[in-house]
C-alpha positions as CSV (number, residue, x, y, z in Angstrom):
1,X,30.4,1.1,-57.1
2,X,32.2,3.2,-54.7
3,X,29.2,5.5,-54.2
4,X,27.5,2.3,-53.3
5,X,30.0,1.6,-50.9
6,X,30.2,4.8,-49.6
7,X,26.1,5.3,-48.8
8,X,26.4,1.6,-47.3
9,X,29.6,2.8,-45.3
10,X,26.6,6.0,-44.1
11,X,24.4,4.0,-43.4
12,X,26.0,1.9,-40.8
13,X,27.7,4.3,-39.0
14,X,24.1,6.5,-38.6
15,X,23.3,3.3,-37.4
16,X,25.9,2.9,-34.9
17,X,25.9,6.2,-33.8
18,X,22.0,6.2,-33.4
19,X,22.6,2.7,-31.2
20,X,25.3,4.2,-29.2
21,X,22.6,6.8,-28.5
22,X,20.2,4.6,-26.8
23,X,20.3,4.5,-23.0
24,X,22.6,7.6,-23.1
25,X,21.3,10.4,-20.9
26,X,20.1,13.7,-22.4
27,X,21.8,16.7,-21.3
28,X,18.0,18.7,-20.5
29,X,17.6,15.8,-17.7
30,X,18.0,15.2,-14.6
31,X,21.4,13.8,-13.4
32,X,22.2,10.0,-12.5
33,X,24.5,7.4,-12.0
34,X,26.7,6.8,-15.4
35,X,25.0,4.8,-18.3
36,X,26.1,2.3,-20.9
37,X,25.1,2.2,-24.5
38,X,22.4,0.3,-25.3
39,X,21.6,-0.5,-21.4
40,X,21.5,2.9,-20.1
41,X,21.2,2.2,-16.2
42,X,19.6,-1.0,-16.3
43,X,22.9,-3.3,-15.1
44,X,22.6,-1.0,-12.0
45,X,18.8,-1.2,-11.5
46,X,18.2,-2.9,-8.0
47,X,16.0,-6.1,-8.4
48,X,15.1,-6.0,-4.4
49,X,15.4,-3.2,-1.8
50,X,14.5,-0.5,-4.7
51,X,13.6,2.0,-1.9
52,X,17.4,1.6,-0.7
53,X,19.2,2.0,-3.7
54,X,16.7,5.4,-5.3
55,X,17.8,6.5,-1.7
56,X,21.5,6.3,-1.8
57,X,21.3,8.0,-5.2
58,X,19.6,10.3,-4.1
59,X,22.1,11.6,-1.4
60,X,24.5,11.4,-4.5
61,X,22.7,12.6,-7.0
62,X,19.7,15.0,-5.8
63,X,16.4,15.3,-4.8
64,X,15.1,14.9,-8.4
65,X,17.9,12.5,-10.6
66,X,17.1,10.4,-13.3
67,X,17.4,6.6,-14.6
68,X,18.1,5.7,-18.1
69,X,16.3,1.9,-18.6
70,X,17.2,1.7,-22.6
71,X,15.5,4.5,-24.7
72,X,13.0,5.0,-21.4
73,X,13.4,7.6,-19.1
74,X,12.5,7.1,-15.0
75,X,12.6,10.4,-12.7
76,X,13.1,9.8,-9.0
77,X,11.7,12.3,-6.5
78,X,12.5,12.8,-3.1
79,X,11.4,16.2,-2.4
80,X,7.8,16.8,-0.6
81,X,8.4,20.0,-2.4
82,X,9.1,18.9,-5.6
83,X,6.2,16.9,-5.0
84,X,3.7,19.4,-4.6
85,X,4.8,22.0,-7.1
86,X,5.3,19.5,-10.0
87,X,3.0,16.3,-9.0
88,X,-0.1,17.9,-7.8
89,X,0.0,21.0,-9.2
90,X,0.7,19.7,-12.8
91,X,-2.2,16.9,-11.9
92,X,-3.0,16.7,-16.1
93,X,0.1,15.8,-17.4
94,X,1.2,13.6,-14.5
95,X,-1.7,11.4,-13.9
96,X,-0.4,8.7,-16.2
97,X,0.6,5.6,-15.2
98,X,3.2,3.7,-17.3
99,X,2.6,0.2,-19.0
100,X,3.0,-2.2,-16.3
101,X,2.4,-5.7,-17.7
102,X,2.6,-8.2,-14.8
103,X,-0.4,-5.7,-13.2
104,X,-2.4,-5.8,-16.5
105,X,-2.3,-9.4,-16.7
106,X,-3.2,-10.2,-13.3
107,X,-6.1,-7.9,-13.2
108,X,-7.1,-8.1,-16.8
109,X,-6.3,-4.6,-17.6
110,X,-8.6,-3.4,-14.8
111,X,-6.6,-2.2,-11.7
112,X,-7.5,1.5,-11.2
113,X,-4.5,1.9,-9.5
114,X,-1.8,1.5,-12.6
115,X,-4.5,2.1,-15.4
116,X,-4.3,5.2,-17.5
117,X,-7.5,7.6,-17.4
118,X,-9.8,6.0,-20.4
119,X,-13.0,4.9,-20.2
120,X,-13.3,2.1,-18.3
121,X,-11.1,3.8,-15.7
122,X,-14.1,6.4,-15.3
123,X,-16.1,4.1,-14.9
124,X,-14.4,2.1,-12.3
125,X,-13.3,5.6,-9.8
126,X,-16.4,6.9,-10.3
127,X,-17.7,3.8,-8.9
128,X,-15.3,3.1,-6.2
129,X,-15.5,6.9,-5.0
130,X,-19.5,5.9,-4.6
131,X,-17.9,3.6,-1.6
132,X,-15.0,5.8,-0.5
133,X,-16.8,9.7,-0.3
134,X,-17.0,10.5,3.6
135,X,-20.2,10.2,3.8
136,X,-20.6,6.9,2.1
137,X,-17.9,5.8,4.8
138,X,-20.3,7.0,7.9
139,X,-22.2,3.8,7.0
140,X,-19.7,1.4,7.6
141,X,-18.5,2.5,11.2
142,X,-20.8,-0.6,12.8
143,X,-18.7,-3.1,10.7
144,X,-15.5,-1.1,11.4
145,X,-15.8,-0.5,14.9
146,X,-17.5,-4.3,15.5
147,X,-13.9,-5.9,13.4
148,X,-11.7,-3.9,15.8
149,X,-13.3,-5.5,18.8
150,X,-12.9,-8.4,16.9
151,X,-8.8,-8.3,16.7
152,X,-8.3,-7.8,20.0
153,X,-11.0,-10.4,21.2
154,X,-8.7,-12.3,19.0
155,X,-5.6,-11.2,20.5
156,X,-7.2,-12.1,23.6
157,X,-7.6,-15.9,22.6
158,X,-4.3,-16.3,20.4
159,X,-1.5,-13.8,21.5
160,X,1.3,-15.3,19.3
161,X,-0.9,-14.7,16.2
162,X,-1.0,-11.0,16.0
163,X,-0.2,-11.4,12.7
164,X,-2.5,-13.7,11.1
165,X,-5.4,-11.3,13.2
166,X,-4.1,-8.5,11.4
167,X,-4.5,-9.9,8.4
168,X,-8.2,-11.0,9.1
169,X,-9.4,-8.2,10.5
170,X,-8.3,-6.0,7.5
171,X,-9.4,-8.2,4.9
172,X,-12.7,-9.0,6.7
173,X,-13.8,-5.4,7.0
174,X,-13.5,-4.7,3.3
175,X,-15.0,-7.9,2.6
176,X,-18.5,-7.3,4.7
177,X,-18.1,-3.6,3.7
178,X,-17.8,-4.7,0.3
179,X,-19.0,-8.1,-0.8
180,X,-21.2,-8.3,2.3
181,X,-19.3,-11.8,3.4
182,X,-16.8,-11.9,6.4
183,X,-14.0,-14.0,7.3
184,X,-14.7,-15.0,11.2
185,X,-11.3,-16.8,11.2
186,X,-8.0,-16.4,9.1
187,X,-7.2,-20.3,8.5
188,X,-9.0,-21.4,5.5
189,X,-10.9,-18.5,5.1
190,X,-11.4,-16.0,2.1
191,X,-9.2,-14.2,4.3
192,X,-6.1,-16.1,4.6
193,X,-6.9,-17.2,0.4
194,X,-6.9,-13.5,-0.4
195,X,-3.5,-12.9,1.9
196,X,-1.6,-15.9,0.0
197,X,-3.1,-14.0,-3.8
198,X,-2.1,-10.5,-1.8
199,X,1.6,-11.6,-0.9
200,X,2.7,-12.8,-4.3
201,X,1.6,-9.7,-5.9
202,X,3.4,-7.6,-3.6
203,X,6.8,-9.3,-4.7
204,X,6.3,-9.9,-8.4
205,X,5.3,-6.0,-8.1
206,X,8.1,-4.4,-6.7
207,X,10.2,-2.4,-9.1
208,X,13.4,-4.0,-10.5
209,X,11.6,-7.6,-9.3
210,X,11.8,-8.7,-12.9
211,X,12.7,-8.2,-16.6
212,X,12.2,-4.2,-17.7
213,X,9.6,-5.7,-20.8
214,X,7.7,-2.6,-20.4
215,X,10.9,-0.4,-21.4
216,X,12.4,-3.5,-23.7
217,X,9.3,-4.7,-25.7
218,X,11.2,-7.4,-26.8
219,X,11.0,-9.2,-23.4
220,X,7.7,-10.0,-23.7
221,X,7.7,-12.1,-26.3
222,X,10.4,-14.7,-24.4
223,X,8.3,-18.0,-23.9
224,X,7.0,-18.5,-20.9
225,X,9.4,-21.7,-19.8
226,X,11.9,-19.1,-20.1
227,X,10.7,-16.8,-18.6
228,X,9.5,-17.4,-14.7
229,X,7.3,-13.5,-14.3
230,X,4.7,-15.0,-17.1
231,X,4.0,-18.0,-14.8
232,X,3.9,-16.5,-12.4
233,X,1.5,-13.2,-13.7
234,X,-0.6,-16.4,-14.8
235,X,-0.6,-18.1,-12.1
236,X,-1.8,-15.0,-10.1
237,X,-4.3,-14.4,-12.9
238,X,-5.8,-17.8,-12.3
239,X,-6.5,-16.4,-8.4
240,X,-7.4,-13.2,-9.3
241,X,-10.4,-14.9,-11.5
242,X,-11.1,-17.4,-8.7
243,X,-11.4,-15.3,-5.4
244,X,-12.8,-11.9,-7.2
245,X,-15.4,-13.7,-9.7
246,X,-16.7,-15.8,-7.0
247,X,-17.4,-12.9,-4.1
248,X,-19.0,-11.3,-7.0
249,X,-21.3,-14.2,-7.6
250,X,-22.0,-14.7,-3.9
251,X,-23.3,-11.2,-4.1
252,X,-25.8,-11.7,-6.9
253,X,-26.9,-15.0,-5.3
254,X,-28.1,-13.3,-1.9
255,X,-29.7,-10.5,-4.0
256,X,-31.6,-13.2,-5.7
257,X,-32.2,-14.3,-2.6
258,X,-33.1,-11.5,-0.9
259,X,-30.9,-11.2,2.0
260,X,-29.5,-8.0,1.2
261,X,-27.3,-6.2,3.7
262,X,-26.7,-3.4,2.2
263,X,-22.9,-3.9,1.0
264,X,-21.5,-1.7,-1.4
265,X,-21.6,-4.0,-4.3
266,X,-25.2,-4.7,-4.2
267,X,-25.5,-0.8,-4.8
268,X,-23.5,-1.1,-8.1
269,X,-25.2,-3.9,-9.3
270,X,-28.2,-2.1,-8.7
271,X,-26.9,0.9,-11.0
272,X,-24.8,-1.5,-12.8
273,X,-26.6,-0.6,-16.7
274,X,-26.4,3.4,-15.1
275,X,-22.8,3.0,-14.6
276,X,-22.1,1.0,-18.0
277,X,-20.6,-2.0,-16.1
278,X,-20.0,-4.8,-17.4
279,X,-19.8,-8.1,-15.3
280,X,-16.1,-8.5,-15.0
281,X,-16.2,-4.6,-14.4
282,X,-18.5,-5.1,-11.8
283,X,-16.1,-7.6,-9.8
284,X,-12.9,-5.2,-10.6
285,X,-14.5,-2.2,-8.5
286,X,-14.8,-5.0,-5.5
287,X,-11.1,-6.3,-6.4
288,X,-9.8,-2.9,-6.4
289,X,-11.4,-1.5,-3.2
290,X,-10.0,-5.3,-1.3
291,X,-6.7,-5.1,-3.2
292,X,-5.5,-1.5,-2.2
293,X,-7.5,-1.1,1.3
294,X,-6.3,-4.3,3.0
295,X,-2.8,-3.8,1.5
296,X,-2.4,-0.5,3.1
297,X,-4.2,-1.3,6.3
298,X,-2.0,-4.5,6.9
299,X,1.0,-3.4,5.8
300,X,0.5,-0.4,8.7
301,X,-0.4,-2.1,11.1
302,X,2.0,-4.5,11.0
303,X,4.8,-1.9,10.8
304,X,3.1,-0.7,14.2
305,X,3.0,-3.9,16.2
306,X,6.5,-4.2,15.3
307,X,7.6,-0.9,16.6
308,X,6.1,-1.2,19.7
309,X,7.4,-4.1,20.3
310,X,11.2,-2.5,20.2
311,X,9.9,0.2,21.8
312,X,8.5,-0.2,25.3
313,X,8.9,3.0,26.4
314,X,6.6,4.6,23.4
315,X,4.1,1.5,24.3
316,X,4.1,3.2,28.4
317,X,3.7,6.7,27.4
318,X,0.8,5.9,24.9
319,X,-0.9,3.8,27.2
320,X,-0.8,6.1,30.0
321,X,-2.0,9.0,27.8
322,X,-5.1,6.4,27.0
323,X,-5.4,5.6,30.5
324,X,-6.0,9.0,31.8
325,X,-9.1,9.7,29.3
326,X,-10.5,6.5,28.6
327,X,-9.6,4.6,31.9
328,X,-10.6,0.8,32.4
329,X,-14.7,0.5,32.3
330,X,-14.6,1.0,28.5
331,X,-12.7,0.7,25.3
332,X,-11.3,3.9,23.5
333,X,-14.1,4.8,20.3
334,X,-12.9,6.8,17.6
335,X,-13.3,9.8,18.8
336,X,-11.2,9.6,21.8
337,X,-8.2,9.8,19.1
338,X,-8.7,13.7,18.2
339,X,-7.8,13.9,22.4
340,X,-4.9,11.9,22.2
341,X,-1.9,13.9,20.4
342,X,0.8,11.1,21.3
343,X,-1.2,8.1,20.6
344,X,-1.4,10.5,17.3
345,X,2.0,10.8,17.1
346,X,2.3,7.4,17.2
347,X,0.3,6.8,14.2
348,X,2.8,9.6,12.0
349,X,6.0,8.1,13.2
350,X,5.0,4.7,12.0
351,X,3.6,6.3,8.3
352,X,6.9,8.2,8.4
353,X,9.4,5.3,9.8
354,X,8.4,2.8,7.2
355,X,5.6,4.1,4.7
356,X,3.0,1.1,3.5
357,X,4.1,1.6,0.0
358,X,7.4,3.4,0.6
359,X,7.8,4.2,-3.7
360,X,4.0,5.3,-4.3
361,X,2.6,3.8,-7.4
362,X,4.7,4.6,-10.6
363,X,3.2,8.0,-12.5
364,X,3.7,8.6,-16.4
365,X,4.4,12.3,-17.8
366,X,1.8,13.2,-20.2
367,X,4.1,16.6,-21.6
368,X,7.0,17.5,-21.7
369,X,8.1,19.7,-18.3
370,X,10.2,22.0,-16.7
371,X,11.0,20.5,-13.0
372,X,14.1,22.7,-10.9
373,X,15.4,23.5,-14.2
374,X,15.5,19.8,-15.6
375,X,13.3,18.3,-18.8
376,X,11.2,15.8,-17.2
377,X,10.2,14.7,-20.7
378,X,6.5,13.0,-21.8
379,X,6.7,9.2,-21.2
380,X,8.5,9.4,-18.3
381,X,8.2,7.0,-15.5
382,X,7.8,8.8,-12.0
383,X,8.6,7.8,-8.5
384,X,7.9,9.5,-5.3
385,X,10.5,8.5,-3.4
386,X,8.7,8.9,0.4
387,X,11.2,6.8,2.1
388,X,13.8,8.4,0.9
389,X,11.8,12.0,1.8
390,X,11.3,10.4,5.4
391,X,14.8,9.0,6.2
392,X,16.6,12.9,4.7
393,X,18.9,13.9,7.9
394,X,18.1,17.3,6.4
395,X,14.2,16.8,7.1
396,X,14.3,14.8,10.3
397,X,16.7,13.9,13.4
398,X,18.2,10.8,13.8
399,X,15.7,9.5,10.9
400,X,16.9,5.9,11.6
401,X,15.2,5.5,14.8
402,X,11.5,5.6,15.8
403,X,10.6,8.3,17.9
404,X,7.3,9.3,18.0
405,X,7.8,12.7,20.1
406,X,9.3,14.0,16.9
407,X,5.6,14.9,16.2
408,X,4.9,16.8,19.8
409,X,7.8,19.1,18.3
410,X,6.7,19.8,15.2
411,X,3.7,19.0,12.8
412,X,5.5,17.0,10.4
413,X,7.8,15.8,13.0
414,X,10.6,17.7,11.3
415,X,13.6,18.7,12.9
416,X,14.2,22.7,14.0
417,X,14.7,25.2,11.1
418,X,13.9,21.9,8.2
419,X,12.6,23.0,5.5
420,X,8.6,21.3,6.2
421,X,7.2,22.9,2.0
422,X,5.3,20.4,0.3
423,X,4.8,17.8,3.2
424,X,1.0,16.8,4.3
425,X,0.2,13.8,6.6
426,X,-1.4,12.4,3.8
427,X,1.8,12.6,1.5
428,X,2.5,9.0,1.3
429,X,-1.5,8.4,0.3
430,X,-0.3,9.3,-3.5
431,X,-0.2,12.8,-5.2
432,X,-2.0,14.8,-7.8
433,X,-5.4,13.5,-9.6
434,X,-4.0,10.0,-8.7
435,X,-4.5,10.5,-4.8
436,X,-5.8,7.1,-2.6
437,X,-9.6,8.0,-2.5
438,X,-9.5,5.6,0.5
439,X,-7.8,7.7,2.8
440,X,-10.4,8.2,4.9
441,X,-11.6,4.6,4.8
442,X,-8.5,3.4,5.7
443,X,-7.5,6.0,8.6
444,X,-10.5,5.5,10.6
445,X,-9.7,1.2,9.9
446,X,-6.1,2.1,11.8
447,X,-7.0,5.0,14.5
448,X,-9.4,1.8,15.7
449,X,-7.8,-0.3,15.8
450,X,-4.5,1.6,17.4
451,X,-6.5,2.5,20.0
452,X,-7.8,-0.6,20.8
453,X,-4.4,-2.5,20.5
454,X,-2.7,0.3,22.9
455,X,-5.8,0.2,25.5
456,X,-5.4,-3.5,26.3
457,X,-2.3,-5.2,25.6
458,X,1.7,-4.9,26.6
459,X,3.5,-5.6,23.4
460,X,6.5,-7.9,24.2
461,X,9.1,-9.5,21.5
462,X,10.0,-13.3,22.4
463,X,12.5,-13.3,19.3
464,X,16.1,-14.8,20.7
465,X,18.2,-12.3,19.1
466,X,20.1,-9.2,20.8
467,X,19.1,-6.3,19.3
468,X,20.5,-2.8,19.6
469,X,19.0,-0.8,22.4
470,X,19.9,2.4,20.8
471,X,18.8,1.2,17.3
472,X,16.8,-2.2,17.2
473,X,15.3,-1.8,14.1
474,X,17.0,-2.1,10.8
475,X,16.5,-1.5,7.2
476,X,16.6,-5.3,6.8
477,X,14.0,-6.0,8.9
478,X,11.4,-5.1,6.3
479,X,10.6,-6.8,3.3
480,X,11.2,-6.1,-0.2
481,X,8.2,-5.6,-2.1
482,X,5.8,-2.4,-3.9
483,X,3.5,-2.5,-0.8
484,X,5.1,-4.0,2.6
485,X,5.7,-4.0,6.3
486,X,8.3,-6.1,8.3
487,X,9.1,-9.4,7.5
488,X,7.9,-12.1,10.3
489,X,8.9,-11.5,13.7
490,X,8.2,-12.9,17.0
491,X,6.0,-11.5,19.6
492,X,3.1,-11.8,22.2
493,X,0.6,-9.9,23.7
494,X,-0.3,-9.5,27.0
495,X,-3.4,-8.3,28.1
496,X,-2.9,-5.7,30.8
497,X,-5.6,-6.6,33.2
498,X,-8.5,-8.8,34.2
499,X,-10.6,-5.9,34.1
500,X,-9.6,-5.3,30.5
501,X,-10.3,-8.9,29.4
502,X,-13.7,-9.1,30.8
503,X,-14.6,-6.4,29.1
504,X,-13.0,-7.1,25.7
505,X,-14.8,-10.9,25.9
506,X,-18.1,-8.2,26.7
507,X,-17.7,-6.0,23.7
508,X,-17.4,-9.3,21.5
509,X,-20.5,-10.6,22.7
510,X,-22.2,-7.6,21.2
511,X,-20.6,-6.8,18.4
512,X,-22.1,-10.4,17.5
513,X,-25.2,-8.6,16.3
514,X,-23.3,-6.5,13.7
515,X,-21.8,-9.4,12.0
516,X,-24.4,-11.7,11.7
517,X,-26.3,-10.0,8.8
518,X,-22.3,-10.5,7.3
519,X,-22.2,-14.4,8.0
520,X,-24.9,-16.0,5.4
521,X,-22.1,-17.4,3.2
522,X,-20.2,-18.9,6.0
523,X,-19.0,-22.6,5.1
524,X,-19.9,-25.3,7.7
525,X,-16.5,-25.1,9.5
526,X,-16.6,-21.7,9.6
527,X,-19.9,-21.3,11.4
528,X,-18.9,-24.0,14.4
529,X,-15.3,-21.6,14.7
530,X,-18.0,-18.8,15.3
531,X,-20.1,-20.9,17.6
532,X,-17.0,-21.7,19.3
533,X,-15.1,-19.4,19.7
């Protein structure tokens, strides 16, 4: 009997002790804000505004500190050069991507982005690198360059609506590019459908937005009244299935039709048996190419607008820089931006002052490492912390403000005598084997339309609100959210001559030759907007 007692009286204090264990950090790992048993770090884990809270701990803590979430482990990084020595050159064993539920039942399991290297993932990058390689990309300059003229014909005709063009113009080139469809307008388009889809994404996404279920199981088995994410995830799925299957179908109908046009998809369908996809496959290489390059293209651009906006001085200096090599008797082309180092320095301040996805997409370890003398242990969730990395006053002066001339100074726009290892002008495109193939795609999207935004309008706010002269932007002017920009703000466009508007309304009429082979699938309403507008 009392040996009985005694091996029950064993057994419940291993048990305790091994509960008191979980969400207690290790001594190999990285250090971090104080746990609690059983929760680790999870009361302290930011539901909004991740970006702000990974970088005040990181000023406490280090460039490399580490979150307990229950028995799960998440590293923080905020070092380019941590970055580069242990995310790209350890690209094997950190190209995982943790289990990230609300993104598997959105997509169906099928977003490249957050899916870990199988099979199907292959299939799907191998497929969407067919789009993305440079030279694939030479073939869809006409569309490009014709969807640039586009926004600022736009602008042209609706200067409060800077947004909503932004939003159409990114969406519409990845649509002809593609699907081979276009969205002429942004009200009740595929566009502004795809935008509304895009947006609640973006918010269910963000880390911390809801339950941890991927790091307690558990969770995921609350019911769905009681728990808002699954209606939500659903509710997106529902979308997801209605926007991506139907672009896919529109496809196969014109190829049955035969009025090709040479968009992207009907080249996989083509090699659809060759490339062992399967239907829904088929419509998650499209989903995946719209998703990630509109998201990043928007959320840039919008960042820019609003910038220049605050910052009329960076608008005059850009514009006369334009002025001088392009003049008024044609608009800037593409490569007029190689010429043109502070309309360049324009573009890295605004990837530096608020990156489009300012934590990266999470990566998983894959082994157990060795990182500045810390276990980074396998199973571990990874974040690149670039806004952190781009607001260090060790890196950069006066990170706070936007000051493109940061860039004339130095490369990486880093201050005298900083420490520039590890950075890259592509560092907030991802790291290691899990890199953004459309990098290229998307920069020559933004230089475009930069150009052409710069060229022929005065950027003017109309919001009521005094603002700091010294410092008008704030952290709180941008939205929460995995991929953002700033939240809504008011503003007009001016255009900055006669000259230039006669010329934009020219360069529209033209381009009218390069979307028509786009517009087969237009809906009644959308055709008289064309014929109208």
């Amino acid at each position: 009997m009392a040996l009985s007692i005694a091996l029950w009286a064993f057994v419940v204090l291993a048990l305790v002790w091994r509960l008191s264990r979980i969400g207690s950090r290790e001594r190999s790992l990285p250090p971090g804000p104080p746990t609690l048993p059983l929760l680790g770090n999870l009361h302290q884990f930011p539901t909004e505004y991740t970006r702000i809270q990974f970088s005040s701990w990181a000023k406490q803590y280090g460039n490399i500190f580490s979150l307990k979430i229950a028995h799960g482990t998440a590293i923080i990084i905020t070092s380019p050069k941590i970055i580069r020595d242990y995310m790209d050159r350890h690209g094997v064993s950190t190209a995982g991507r943790p289990s990230f539920t609300p993104v598997n039942i959105v997509s169906g399991g099928l977003n490249v982005a957050f899916r870990n290297p199988d099979q199907p993932w292959k299939q799907l990058r191998k497929a969407i690198q067919m789009f993305l390689s440079k030279e694939a990309c030479a073939k869809h300059l006409p569309i490009q360059k014709a969807e640039a003229i586009q926004l600022v014909y736009d602008v042209l005709k609706r200067p409060q609506d800077i947004s909503a063009h932004i939003h159409r113009q990114a969406v519409s080139t990845i649509l002809s590019t593609v699907y081979g469809t276009r969205s002429p307008r942004f009200e009740n388009s595929l566009a502004s459908e795809f935008t509304t889809f895009e947006h609640g994404q973006e918010v269910l996404f963000e880390p911390g937005a809801i339950p941890p279920i991927d790091f307690i199981p558990l969770l995921k088995y609350v019911p769905a009244r009681w728990a808002p994410w699954k209606q939500k995830c659903l509710a997106l799925r529902a979308q997801y299935q209605k926007i991506f299957f139907k672009l896919r179908d529109m496809c196969e109908s014109r190829i049955r039709m035969n009025k090709r046009n040479g968009c992207f998809l009907e080249d996989v369908m083509d090699q659809q048996e060759k490339l062992g996809l399967t239907p829904e496959l088929a419509a998650a290489v499209g989903a995946n190419c719209l998703e990630a390059g509109s998201l990043t293209i928007t959320a840039f651009m919008q960042t820019f607008v609003f910038c220049l906006v605050h910052h009329p001085h960076v608008q005059r200096e850009a514009q006369k820089e334009i002025d001088e090599l392009v003049g008024t008797d044609r608009l800037p082309n593409l490569e007029d931006f190689e010429r043109l180092p502070y309309v360049q320095a324009v573009v890295n301040e605004t990837n530096r002052f608020f990156p489009p996805v300012p934590l990266g997409a999470p990566h998983m370890s894959t082994a157990d490492e060795m990182v500045e003398g810390y276990l980074v242990p396998k199973g571990s969730t990874i974040f690149m912390n670039y806004y952190g990395i781009y607001r260090d006053p060790d890196l950069f002066d006066e990170p706070e403000l936007f000051n493109p001339s940061r860039f004339l100074s130095s490369e990486f726009g880093t201050k005298h005598g900083a420490d520039d290892t590890g950075f890259r002008h592509d560092l907030h495109f991802g790291s290691g084997r899990r890199i953004c193939p459309g990098i290229y795609f998307a920069n020559t999207s933004i230089k475009m339309s930069v150009l052409n935004l710069l060229w022929a309008f005065n950027f003017e706010s109309t919001e009521k609100r005094q603002r700091d002269p010294q410092c008008p932007i704030r952290f709180d002017d941008f939205a929460p959210g995995l991929a953002t920009g700033p939240k809504p703000f008011s503003c007009t466009l001016n255009v900055r001559s006669e000259q230039h508007a006669n010329l934009i309304r020219a360069e529209y009429v033209s381009a009218r030759s390069t979307f028509e082979i786009f517009e087969h699938d237009l809906s009644r309403e959308e055709a008289d907007f064309v014929a109208n507008w």
